[in-house]
TIDO-295525 format. One record per atom (N, C-alpha, C): x, y, z. Coordinates in pm, whole numbers, plus 50000, padded with zeros to 5 digits. Atoms other than C-alpha are relative to their C-alpha. Example, Ala and Ser with C-alpha at 12.3 -4.5 7.8 and 13.67 -1.06 7.14 Angstrom:
<rs>
500894988150000512304955050780500905012050000499184988149994513674989450714499235010950073
</rs>
This chain:
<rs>
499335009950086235626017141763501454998050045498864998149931238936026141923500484991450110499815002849867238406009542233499504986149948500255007250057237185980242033501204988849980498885005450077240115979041860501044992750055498655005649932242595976242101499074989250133500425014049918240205951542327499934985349971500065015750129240525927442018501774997249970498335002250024244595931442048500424986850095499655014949974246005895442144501545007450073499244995249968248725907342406501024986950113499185010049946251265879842482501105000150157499364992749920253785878542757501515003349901499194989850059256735901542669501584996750064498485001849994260565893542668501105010450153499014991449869263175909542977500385011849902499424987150096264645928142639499265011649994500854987750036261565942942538499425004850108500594997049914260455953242883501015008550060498934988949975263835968242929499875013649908499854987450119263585989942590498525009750056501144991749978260006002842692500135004950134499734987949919261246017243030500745004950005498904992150016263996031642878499375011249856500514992350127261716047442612500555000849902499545005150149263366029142299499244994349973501295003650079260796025342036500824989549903499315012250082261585994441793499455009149873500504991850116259366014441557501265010849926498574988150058262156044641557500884994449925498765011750060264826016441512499815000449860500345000550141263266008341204500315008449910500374990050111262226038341044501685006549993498544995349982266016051441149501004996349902499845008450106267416022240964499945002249867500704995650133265186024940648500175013249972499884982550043266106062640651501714999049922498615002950021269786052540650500104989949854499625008850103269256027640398499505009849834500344990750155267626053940124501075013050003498804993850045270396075840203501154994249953498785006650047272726052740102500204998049824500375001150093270806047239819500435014449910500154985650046270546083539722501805005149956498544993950024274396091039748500854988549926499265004950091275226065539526500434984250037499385017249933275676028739738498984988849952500235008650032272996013539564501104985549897499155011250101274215978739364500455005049890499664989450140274035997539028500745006450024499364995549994275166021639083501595001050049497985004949968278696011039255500534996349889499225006550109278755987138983500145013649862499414988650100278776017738737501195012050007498864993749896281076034038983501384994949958498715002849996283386011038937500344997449854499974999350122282946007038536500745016349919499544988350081283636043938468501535002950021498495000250050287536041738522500294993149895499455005850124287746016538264499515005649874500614994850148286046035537983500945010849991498764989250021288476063438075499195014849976500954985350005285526091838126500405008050080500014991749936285746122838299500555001650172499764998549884287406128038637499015003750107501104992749869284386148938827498984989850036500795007149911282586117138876500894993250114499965008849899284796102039089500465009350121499414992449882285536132439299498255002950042500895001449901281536132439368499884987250064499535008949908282176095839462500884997950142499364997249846284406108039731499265003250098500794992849925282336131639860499144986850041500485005649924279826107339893500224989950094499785007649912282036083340084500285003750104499444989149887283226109940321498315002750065501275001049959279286117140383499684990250059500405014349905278446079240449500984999450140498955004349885281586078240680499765007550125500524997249894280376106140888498615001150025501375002649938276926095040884500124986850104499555011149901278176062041026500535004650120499594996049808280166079241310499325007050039501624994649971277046098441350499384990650070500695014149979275346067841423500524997250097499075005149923277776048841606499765009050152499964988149878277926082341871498294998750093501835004249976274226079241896499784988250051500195008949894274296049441968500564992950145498955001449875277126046942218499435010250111500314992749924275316074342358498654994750095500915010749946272316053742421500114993450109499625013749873273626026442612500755006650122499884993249905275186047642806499415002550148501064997949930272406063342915499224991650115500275011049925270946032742992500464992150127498845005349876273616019643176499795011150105500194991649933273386048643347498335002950126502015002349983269196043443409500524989750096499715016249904270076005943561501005005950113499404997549944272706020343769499145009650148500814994149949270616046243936498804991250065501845011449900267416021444000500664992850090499515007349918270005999244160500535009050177500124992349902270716030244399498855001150078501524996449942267056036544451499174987150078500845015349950266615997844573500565000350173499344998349870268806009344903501144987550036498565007149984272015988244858501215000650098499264999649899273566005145111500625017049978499674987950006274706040945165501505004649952498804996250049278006037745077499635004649813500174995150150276686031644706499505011849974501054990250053274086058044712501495012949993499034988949998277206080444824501095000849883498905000950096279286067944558499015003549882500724996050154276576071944277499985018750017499994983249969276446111044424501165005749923498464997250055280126113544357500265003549861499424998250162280236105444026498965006149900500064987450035277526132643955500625012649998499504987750037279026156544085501324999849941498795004350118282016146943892499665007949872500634996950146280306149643543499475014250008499904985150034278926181443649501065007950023498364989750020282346199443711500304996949852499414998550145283366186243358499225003949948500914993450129280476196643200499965017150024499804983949969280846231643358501395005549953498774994850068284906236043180499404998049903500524998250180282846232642854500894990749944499075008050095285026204242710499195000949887501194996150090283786208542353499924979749931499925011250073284516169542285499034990050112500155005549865282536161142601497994998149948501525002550037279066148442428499184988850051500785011749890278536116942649500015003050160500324998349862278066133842940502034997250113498324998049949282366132943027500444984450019499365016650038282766092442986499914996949865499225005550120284746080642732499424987049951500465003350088284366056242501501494983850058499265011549888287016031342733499244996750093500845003749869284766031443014498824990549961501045003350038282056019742845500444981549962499985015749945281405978742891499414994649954501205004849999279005962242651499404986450102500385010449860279225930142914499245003450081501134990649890278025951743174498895000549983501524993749949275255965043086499174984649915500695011549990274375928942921499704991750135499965003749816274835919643274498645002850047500694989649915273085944143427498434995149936501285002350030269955939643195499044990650045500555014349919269565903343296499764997550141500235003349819269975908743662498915007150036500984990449939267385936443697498784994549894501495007750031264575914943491499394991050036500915007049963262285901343655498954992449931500855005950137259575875743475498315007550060500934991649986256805898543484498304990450075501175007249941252715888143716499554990549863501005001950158251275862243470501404986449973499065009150087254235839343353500534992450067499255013649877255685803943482501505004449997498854995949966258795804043644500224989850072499415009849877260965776943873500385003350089499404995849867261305779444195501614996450039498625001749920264875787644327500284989550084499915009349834264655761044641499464987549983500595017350061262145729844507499954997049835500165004550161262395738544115498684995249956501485006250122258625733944041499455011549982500204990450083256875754943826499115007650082501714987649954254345783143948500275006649938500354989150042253005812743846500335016650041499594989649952254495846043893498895008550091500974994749973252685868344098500735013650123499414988349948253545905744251501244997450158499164996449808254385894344617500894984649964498695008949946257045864444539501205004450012498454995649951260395871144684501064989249916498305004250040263925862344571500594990150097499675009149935265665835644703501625002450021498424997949992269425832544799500945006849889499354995950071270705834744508499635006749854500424993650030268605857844369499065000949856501545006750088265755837744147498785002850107501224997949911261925839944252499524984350062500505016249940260465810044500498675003049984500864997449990257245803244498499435000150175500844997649951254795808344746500604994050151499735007649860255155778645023501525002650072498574999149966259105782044985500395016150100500244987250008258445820545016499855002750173500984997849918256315816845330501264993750101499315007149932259175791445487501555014550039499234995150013261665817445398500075010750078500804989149886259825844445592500534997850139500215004049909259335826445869502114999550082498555003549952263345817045872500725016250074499514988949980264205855645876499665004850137500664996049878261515864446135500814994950120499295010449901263575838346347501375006150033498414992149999266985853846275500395015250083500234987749926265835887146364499675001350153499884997349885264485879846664500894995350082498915001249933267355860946749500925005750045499414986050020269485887446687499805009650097500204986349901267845914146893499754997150133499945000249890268475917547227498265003650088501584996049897265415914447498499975011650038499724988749922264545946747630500134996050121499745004449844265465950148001498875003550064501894995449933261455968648071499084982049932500695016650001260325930247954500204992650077499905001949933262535914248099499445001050177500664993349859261385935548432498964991050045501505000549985258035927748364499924985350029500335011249984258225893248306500584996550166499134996249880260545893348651498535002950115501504996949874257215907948855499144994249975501385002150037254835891348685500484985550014499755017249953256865851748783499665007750218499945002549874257075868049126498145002750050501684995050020252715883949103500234976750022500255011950044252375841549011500794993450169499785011349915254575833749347501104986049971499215010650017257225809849143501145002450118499025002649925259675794049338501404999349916498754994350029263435804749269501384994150067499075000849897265665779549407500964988249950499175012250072268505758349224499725002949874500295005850123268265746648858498424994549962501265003750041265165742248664500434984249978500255016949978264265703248702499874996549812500364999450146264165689048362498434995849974501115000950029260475682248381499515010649964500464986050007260025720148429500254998849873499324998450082262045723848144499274993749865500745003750085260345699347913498415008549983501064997050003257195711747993499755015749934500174986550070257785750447896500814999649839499604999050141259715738647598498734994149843501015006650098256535716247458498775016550029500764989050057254655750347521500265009849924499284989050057257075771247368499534996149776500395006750099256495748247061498704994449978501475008050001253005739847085499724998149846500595002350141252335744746687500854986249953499835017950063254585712746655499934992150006500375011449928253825693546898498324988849928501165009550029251195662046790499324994250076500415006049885251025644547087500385003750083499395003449889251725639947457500144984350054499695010049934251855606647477499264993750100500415005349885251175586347812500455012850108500184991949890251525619248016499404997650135501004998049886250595619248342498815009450009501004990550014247225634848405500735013850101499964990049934248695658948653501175011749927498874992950098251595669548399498745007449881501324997750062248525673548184499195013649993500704987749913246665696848366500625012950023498784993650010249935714048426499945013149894499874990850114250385721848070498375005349964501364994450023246755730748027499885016550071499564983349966247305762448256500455003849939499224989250065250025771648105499985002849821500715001850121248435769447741499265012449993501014988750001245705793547876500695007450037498924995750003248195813248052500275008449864499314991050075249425821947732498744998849863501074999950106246185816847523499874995449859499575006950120247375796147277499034987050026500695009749977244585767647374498545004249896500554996550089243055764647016499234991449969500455011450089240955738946780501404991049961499475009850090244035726946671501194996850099499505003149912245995722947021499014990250104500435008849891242945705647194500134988849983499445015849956243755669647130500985000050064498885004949935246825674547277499254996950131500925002649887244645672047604498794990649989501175004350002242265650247504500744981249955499405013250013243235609247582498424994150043501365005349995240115579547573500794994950164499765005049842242115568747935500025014750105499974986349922241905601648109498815002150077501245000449923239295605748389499865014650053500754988749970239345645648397501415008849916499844987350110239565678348134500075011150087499674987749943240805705648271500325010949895500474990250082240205732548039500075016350043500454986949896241205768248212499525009949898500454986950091240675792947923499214991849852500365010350119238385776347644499205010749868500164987950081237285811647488500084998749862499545005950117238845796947131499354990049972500465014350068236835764347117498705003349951501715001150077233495763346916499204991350054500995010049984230625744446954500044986449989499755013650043231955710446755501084995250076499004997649903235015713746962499524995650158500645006249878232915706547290499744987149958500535013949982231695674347171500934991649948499225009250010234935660647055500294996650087499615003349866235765663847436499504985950040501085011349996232585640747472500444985849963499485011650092233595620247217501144991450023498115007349989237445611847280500004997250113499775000749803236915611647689498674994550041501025007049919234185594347761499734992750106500164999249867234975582548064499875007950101499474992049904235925614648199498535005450164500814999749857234575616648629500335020649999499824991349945235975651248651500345015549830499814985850101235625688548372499605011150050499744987249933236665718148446500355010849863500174994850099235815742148161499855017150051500314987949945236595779448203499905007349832500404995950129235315807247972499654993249868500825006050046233025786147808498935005649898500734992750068231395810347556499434994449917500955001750098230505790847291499404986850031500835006649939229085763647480498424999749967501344999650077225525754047336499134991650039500965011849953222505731347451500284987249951499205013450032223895705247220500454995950000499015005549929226705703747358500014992250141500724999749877225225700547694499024985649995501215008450014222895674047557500834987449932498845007949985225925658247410500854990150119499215001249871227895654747707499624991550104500675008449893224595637947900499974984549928500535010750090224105611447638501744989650030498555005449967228155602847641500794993650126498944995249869229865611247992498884993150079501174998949923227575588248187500924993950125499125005349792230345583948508500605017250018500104986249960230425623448531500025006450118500304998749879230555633748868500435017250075499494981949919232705668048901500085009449868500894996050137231235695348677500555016450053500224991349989232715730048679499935007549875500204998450120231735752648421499755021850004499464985550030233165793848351498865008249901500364989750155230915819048097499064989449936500775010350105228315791547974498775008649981500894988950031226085819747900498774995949917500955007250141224525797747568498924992750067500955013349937222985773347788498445004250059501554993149972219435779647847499664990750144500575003649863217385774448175499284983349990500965015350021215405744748046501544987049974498825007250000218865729648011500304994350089499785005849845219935731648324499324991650066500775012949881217365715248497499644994049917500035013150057217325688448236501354991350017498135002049944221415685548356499384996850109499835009149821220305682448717499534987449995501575012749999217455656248615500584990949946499235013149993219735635048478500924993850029499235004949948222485636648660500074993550112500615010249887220435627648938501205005450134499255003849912222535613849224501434998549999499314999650065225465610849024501295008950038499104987950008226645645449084500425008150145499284995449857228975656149356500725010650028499264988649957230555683949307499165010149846500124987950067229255720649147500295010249984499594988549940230775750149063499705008549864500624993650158228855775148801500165017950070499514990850038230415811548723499605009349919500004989250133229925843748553498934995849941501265001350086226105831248464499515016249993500534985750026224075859748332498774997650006500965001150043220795852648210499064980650019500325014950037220445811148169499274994350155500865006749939220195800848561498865005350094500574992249960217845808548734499264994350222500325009049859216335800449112499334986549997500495018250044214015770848990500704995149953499015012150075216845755848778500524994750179499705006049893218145755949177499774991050067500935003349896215395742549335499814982649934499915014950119215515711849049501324994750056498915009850006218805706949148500294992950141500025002649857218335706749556499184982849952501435015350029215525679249464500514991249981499575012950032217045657649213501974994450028498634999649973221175659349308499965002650163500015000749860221025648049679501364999150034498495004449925224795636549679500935010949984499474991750034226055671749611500935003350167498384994249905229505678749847500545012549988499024992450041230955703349688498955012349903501024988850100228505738449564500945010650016499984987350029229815771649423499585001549940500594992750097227805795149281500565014449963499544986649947229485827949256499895009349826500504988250161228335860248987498544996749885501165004250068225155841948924498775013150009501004991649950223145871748847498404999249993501905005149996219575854648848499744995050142499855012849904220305836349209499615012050112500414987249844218435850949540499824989950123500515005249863216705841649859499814983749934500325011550057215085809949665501104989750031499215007150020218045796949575500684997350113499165000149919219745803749902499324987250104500425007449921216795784850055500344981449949499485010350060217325753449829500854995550014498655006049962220755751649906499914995750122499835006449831220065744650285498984990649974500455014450001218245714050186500664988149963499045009350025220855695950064500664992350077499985006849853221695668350326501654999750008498715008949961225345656650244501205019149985499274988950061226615696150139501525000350130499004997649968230175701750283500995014449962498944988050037231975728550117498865008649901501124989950114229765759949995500675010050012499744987350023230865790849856499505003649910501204996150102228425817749725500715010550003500014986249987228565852249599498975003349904500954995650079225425865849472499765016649981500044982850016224475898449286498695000550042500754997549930221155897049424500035002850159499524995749870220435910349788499154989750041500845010649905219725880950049500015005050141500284997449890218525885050346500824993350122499115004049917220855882250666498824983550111500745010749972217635856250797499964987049927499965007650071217945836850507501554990549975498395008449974222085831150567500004993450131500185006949877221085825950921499604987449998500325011250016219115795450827500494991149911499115012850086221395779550582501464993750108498875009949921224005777850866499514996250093501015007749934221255767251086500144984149984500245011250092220765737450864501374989849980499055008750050223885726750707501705007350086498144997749982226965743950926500374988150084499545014549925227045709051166500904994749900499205010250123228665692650816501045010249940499244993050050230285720850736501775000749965498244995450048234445720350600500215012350042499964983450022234245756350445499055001449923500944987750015232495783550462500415013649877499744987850082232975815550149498755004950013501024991150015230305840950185500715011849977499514985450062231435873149954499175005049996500834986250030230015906449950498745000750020501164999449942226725896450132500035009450078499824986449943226485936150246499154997050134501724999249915222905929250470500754988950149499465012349913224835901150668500865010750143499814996849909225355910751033500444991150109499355011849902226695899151377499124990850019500535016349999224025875551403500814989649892499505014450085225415853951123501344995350081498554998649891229055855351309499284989850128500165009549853227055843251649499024989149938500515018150019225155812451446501144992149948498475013450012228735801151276500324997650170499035003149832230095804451653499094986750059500485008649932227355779451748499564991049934500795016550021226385756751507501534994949854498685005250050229705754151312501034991850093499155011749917232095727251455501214994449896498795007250140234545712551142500005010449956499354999250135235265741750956501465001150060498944998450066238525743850773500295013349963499604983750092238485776950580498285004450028500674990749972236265805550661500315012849953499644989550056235965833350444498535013949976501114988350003233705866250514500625009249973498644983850011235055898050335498755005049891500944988950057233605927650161498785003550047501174996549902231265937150434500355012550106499494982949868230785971650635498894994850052501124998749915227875957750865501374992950125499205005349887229905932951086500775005150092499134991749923231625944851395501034989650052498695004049931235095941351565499264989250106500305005249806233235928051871499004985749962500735012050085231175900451653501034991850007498555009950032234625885051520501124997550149498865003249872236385889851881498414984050067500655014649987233225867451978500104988349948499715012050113233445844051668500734986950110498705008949962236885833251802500504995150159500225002749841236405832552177499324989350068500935015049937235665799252347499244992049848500425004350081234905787451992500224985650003499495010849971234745748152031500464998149849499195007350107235655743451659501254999449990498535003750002239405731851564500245011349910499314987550090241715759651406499745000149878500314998150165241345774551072501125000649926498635003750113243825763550804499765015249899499874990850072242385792650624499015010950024500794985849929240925827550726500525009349880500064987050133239935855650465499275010450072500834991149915238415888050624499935015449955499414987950059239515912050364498735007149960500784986950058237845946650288498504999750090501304997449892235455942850610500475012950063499814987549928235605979450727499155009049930500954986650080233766009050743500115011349892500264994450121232886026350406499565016250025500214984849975233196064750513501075009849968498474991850010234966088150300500375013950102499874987149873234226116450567500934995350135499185006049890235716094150843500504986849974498875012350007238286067050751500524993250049499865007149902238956055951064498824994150068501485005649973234956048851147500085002350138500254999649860233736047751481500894994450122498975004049948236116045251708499564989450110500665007549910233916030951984499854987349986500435015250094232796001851777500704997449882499344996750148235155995551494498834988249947500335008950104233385981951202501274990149904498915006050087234965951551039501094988150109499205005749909237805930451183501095002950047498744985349922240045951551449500864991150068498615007949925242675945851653499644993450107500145010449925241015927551941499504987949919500555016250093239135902951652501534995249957498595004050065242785899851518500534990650089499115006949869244375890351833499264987950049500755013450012241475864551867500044989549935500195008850118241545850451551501734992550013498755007350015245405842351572500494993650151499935001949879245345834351955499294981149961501165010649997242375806551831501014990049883499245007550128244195795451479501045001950003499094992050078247285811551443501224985849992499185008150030249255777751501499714989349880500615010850141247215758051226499985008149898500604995150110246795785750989501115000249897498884999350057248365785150659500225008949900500634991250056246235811650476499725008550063500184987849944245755845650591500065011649946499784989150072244165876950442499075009050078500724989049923243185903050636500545018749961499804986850079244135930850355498695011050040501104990649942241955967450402499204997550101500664997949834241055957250779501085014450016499244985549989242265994350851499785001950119500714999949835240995989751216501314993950093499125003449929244195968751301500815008450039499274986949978246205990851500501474993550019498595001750013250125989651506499924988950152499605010049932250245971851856499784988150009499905010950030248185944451789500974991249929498795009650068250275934551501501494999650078498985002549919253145938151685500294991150089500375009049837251885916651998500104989649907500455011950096251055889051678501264995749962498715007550114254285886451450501575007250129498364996650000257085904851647500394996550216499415000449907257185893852028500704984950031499585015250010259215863952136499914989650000500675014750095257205833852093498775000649957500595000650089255325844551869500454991449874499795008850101255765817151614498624989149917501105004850064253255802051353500654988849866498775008750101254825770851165499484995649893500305004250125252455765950909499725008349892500604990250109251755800350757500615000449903498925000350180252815802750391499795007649936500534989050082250615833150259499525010350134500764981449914249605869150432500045008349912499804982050080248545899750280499075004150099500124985349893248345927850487500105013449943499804985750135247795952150142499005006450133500924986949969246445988150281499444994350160500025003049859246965975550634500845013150061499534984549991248026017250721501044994050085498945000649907249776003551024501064993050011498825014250036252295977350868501215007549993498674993850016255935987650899501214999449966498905002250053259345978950846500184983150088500055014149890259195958951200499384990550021500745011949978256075940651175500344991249906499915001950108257245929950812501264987550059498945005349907260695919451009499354985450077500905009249917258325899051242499344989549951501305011250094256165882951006501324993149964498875013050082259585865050833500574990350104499785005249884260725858951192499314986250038500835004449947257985846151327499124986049882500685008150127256755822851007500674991349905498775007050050259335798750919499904993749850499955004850086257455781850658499035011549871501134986950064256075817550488500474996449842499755002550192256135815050052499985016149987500644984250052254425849350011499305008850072500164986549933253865882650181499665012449913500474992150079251615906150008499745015750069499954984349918251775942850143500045010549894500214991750086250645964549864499175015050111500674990149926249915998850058500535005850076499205000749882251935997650316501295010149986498964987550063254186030950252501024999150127499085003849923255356022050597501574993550012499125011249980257935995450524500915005149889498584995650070261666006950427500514988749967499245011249996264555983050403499894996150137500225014249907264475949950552500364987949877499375010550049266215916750477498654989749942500885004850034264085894250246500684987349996499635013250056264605859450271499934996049885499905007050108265145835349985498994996649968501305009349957262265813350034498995009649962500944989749952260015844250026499905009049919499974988750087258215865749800499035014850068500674983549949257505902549887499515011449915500354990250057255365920549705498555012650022500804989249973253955954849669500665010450077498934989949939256715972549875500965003849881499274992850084257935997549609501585001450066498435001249996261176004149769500824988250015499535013350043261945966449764499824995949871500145004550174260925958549382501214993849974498974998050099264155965149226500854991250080498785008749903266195944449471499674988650053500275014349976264375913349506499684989549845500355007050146264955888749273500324986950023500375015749999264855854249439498815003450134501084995349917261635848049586499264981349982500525018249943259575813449749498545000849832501045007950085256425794149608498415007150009501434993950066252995800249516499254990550107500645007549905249955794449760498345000949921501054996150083246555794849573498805007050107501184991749946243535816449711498944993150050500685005949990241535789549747500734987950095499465009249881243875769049975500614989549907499215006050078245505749249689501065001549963498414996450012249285748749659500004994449873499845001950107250685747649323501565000450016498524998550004254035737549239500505008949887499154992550053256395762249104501684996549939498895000250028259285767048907501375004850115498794993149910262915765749133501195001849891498604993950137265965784248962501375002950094499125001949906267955792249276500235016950082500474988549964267945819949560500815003650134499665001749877269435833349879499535013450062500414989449927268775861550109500895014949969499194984450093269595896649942499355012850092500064988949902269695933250150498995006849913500094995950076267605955850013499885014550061499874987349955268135994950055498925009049958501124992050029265406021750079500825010849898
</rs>
């Protein structure tokens, strides 16, 4: 019945006063009864009405003296029941005052106060330890005491309790109290939105305020030069615009008539920093735009793909990386819409099922000229291939690379393709070195470039059918192979009638023996120092790419004979890495800057060899620990794939740097 009782109590909201008295544990009840106690003693000793009035009747009748000497008494009683009172209650507020004072310590105001509220304990306790016997408020007088104050005080430390309207400090409209609103300037509650703005302002202040660390700084510092930016003058104000509309992306609405290549631009650097959301992709998305470049798309959903569709429907050219939530309906979208489609690459499309695909080749038909499919797992498979050899005759442009469903089949399919030009594979299945033989059988007469990764089984035969039925390429890239020998690649490049290679990759061809690390000395596996001296004897004046990182076979004189004797000169190179090249040194390093007028970037991660040496401006050097710390203008960026990218210039000159 108890629990009844008080579930049937009607409990309003409650005053600043009365919310003050109940955590100061003043009962209104006491008040009362205190009162009403006082008022029947008053009664009792003689202050009722009557009685006064008979009080004051018995001088004129001329009765007895001993009543009016108990009339004294009892006024002397009331008088020190009143300063009774009075003390009591001065003692009170005190207190109180004393309560508010303290919480205002405990809110962290600042250490001086907390030190000053200390003080004036231990104050009060020294006087209370001489025993003053008049010392009943705790050793403050009855001057000190302020009723203003602590009316003050009451009002400033009440808050309008969860539950009750209130005006906002900043727009003045009403809301509802609620635990987490903050105080505003001048120390009312805002609501919510104001609240959230107010936040945000501080967050801003603070980090303004605090100094960058100099290990960020650093980082960011290796990680523009890792990227290859160029370091030379004043940022251009395009640069400038362009990292300021990313810096701001949440406010940005539009771009405008952008150029598509400014476009694309900011689209890297979006993913880059992974801020490429649902609610940043229109900025990329115009109905005049003839290609989506999309590098990180990890954040977009399913409905999100077909606005692409939707808003770009002209688009000839999409380039969609990490593509996860990619879906058949999107896919089925995209055919129905996009019908001038022609360049199709596509990152992580994992969703997409097999019956998809080769309903994609089947209607893109003839259409489709360029392919480049990534990181599949499960979806394609060798018949989706064999659909696409068939119905996509005008295909130029194939990569397949991490397709782990893709084998011999597929490899054979691809050498049916009449117009193919540029192929680069890397499959996790094992193909047969007969089966690479006959794709460059077939299609290396038309050949550009060549990429064949981590085909282990692949031997010098493949090496002596490029040497004879290749003629045009451009870029040639065989790496991650321990079958191939030194004496294969010194053939390759010997009497080879094709024209120089703009780009040569040959990295991590060497023999795989942790017992012997140097491999057969007789036969080096991989590409050694006579294939070296071939390869740059054949290209070395056209080339502008060059990675012949973990060849561990090159021996110190070759390179030497290459970059450091006197006309040795190569005027178009712009990239080398020579990481975990054992025999790289201070001098060949010297040689290579020499010898390479138009070099960007020099990658030598490994190379424990190489002390100090002068680093040009122009020129970034990385991976030589005892250079780090002392290079800090550095050239342009060359892409891996033979695509130059422009870089940021800031300004640079040639700096010493000491081991």
């Amino acid at each position: 019945m108890s629990g009844r009782r008080n579930g049937n109590r009607i409990r309003g909201p409650q005053s600043a006063l009365t919310d003050f008295l109940a955590a100061n544990n003043i009962s209104a009840a006491q008040i009362r009864d205190d009162h009403e106690r006082r008022q029947r003693e008053a009664r009792n000793n003689g202050e009722g009405p009557s009685i006064a009035a008979g009080a004051a009747a018995t001088p004129a009748t001329g009765e007895d003296g001993a009543d009016e000497d108990v009339v004294e008494i009892d006024e002397e009683e009331e008088e020190r029941v009143r300063e009774d009172s009075k003390k009591r209650k001065r003692k009170g507020e005190v207190e109180a005052l004393e309560k508010i004072k303290k919480a205002k310590a405990g809110k962290g105001k600042g250490k001086e106060e907390k030190g000053k509220s200390k003080g004036k304990g231990k104050t009060k306790g020294k006087k209370g330890k001489k025993g003053d016997p008049d010392d009943d408020d705790d050793g403050d007088s009855d001057d000190d005491f302020d009723p203003d104050d602590l009316s003050r005080d009451m009002y400033k430390k009440s808050r309008p309790l969860p539950g009750q309207f209130e005006h906002c400090e900043i727009c003045s409209k009403r809301f509802t109290v609620t635990p987490y609103n903050i105080e505003g300037p001048d120390g009312g509650l805002v609501c919510t939105p104001c609240g959230k703005e107010l936040k945000k302002d501080v967050k801003a202040e603070k980090k303004s305020a605090a100094k960058q660390p100099q290990g960020r700084k650093r980082r960011k510092l290796e990680s523009d030069r890792l990227d290859g930016l160029v370091n030379r003058g004043a940022k251009s104000l395009q640069q400038m615009c362009i990292e300021t509309v990313a810096k701001h992306h949440d406010d940005v609405e539009e771009l405008g008539d952008m150029p598509a290549p400014l476009v694309e631009r900011l689209s890297q650097i979006f993913s880059k920093q992974r801020v490429l959301k649902p609610k940043t992709l229109p900025l990329f998305l115009r109905p005049d735009l003839q290609s989506v470049v999309l590098h990180d798309a990890a954040y977009l959903e399913a409905d999100d793909y077909k606005q692409i569709f939707a808003v770009v429907p002209n688009v000839q050219k999409l380039v969609l990386g990490n593509t996860c939530q990619m879906k058949d309906e999107a896919m089925e979208y995209m055919l129905e819409r996009c019908s001038k489609l022609k360049h199709v690459q596509l990152y992580a499309s994992n969703l997409v099922s097999t019956e998809m695909w080769e309903k994609f080749f089947t209607v893109m038909g003839g259409r489709l000229e360029s392919l480049a499919l990534k990181w599949l797992d499960n979806a394609l498979e060798d018949e989706s291939v064999e659909v696409m050899a068939r119905e996509c005759r005008n295909i130029r442009r194939l990569k397949f690379k991490l397709c782990r469903r893709l084998g011999e089949r597929a490899v054979a399919a691809i050498a049916t393709l009449p117009k193919l030009q540029h192929l680069s594979l890397q499959l996790s299945r094992d193909v047969s070195n007969e089966s690479l033989i006959s794709l460059i059988e077939q299609r290396g007469p038309k050949l550009l470039t060549l990429s064949l990764e981590k085909f282990l089984d692949a031997d010098d035969s493949l090496l002596a059918a490029i040497h004879s039925h290749c003629r045009s390429l451009q870029k040639l890239r065989v790496s991650e192979n321990d079958t191939i020998t030194d004496a294969a690649f010194t053939s390759l490049f010997t009497a080879w009638p094709n024209a120089s290679l703009v780009f040569a990759d040959f990295n991590a061809t060497r023999d795989i023996d942790n017992n012997n690390s140097d491999g057969p000395l007789e036969d080096p596996i991989g590409l050694g120092s006579a294939g070296f001296t071939a390869l740059m004897a054949h290209s070395g004046q056209a080339l502008k790419h060059l990675d012949i990182s973990s060849c561990r076979h090159i021996d110190l004189v070759a390179l030497s004979e290459a970059f450091c004797s006197s006309d040795a000169v190569y005027p178009a190179l712009e990239y080398i890495n020579v990481s975990f090249c054992s025999r790289v040194d201070t001098e060949v390093v010297e040689g290579i800057f020499k010898a390479c007028p138009a070099l960007k970037k020099l990658v030598a991660f490994g190379c424990f060899d190489v002390g100090a040496v002068r680093v040009p401006g122009s020129v970034v050097l990385i991976g030589v620990p005892r250079a780090r710390e002392g290079i800090e203008q550095f050239g342009g960026y060359f892409d891996g794939d033979g695509v130059g990218i422009q870089g940021i210039e800031i300004g640079g000159m040639a700096v010493e740097v000491g081991a």
